[in-house]
N, C-alpha and C positions, 0 to 999 in steps of 0.2 A: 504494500500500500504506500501510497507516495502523491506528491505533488513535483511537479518538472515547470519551472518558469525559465522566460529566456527572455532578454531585453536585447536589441541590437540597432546600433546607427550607422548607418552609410552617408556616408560623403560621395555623393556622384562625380565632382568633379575629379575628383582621384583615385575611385574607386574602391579606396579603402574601405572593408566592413568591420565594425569592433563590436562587442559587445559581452555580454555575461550569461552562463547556466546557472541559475538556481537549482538546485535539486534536496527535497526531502524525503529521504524513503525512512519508511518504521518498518521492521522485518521482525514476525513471531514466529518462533518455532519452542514452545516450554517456556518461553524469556521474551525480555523485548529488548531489539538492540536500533538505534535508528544511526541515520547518515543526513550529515547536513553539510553540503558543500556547495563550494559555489565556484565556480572554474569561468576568468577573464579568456576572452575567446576573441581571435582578430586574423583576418583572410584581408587579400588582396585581391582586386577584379579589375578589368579593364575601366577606361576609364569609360563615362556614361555607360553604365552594365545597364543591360537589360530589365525586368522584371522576371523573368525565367532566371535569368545569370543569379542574379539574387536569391531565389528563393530554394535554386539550385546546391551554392554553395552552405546555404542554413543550415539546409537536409545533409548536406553531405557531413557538417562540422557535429551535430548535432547524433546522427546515427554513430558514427566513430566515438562520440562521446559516451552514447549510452552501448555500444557496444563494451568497451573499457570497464564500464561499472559491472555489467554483467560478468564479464571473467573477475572481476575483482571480487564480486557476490560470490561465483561459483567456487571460488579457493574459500572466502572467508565461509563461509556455510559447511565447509568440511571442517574446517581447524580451530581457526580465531574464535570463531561465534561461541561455539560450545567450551571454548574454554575461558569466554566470559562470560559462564555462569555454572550453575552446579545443577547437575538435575533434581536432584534429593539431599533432603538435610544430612549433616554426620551419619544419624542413625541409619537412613538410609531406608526410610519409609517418609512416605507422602505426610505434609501437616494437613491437620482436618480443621478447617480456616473456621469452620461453625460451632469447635470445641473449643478454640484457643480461651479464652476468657477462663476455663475450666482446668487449664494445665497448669500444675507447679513446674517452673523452668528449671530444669536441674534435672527431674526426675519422672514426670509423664512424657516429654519430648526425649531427653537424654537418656532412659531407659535406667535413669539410676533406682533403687529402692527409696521407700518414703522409711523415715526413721523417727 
């Protein structure tokens, strides 16, 4: 889930095009881990570019972009991700979130004996 923003100015007398990706992605898989970046983005076109020439190079700068994010997704999603976070507490049983209020910490969670 995500939002993708992109602002960009042309200069037609020199064809220069600059402009910014915004990107938000939240990614859940047991956790939530999100990405907020924002990548300065600038091409060079003939001078007076077309409206195709233009819209051309957006697509192309923009696909390459999120193509990048994707291999970057598809490595961190094996390694990174799960290793920031834990699937299970120490004890290595799920919390029951509808009990919490009910557990002495030390010993209904941590499995110690009540004394």
């Amino acid at each position: 889930n995500g939002r993708w923003r992109s602002l960009y100015l042309l200069r037609p007398s020199t064809g220069v095009l600059t402009g910014s990706l915004h990107v938000d992605v939240h990614y859940y898989e047991d956790g939530n881990v999100r990405l907020l970046t924002t990548k300065p983005v600038s091409a060079s076109l003939a001078a007076s570019p077309s409206a195709q020439d233009v819209v051309r190079e957006i697509a192309a700068v923009e696909r390459k972009y999120q193509e990048d994010l994707n291999r970057a997704f598809a490595s961190l999603s094996e390694g990174a991700f799960k290793g920031l976070r834990r699937q299970l507490p120490i004890t290595r049983q799920k919390v029951e979130w509808e009990k919490i209020a009910g557990y002495r910490l030390g010993q209904d969670i941590g499995g110690g004996r009540a004394r």
